[in-house]
C-alpha positions in Angstrom: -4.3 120.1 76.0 -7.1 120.8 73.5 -9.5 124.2 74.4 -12.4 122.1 74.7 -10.5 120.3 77.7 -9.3 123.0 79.2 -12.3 124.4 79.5 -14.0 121.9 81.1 -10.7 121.6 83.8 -11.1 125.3 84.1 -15.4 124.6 85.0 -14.4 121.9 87.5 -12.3 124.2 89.5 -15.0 126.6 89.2 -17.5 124.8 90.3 -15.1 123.4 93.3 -14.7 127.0 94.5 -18.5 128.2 94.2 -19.2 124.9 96.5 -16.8 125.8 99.2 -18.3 129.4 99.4 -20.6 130.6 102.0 -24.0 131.5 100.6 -23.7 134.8 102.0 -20.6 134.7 99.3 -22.7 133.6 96.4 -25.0 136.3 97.2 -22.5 139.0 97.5 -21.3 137.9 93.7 -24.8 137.8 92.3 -25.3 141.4 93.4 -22.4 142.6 91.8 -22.8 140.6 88.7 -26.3 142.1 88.8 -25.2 146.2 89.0 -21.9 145.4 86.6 -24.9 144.0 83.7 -27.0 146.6 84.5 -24.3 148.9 84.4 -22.8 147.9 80.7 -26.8 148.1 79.6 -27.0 151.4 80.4 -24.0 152.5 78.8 -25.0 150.9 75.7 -28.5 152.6 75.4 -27.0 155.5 76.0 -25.0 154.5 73.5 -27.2 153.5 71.2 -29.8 156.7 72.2 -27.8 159.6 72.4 -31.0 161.8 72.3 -32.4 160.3 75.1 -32.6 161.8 78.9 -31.9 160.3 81.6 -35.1 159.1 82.8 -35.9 157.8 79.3 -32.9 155.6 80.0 -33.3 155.0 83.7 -37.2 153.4 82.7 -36.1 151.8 79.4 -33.0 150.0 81.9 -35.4 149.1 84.4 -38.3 147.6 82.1 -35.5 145.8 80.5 -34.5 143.7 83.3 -37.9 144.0 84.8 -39.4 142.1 81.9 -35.9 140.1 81.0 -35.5 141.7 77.5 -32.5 142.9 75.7 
């Protein structure tokens, strides 16, 4: 099986197992991915700003994701 293919199998039984979730499910995993992203952004500015405090970070984090920039 090429990668390409198994990929696409892999997305179809993906996408089988979001369908058959409750919406309360969906929502549950969209709040997590939410926190886990804003989670690995703010260890990387604090990575990449060692200097900074932590309310330099906490506002830099949330203008990030309030204006969807990177």
């Amino acid at each position: 099986m090429t990668k390409l293919k198994h990929i696409i199998q892999v997305d179809e039984i993906q996408l089988k197992i979001y369908r058959e979730m409750s919406p309360e499910k969906k929502l549950d995993i969209a709040i997590k991915l939410y926190h886990s992203a804003r989670l690995l952004k703010k260890i990387a500015l604090q990575k990449q700003h060692p200097d900074w405090s932590d309310d330099q970070i906490t506002r830099e984090l949330r203008n990030i994701f309030l204006y969807a920039r990177t």
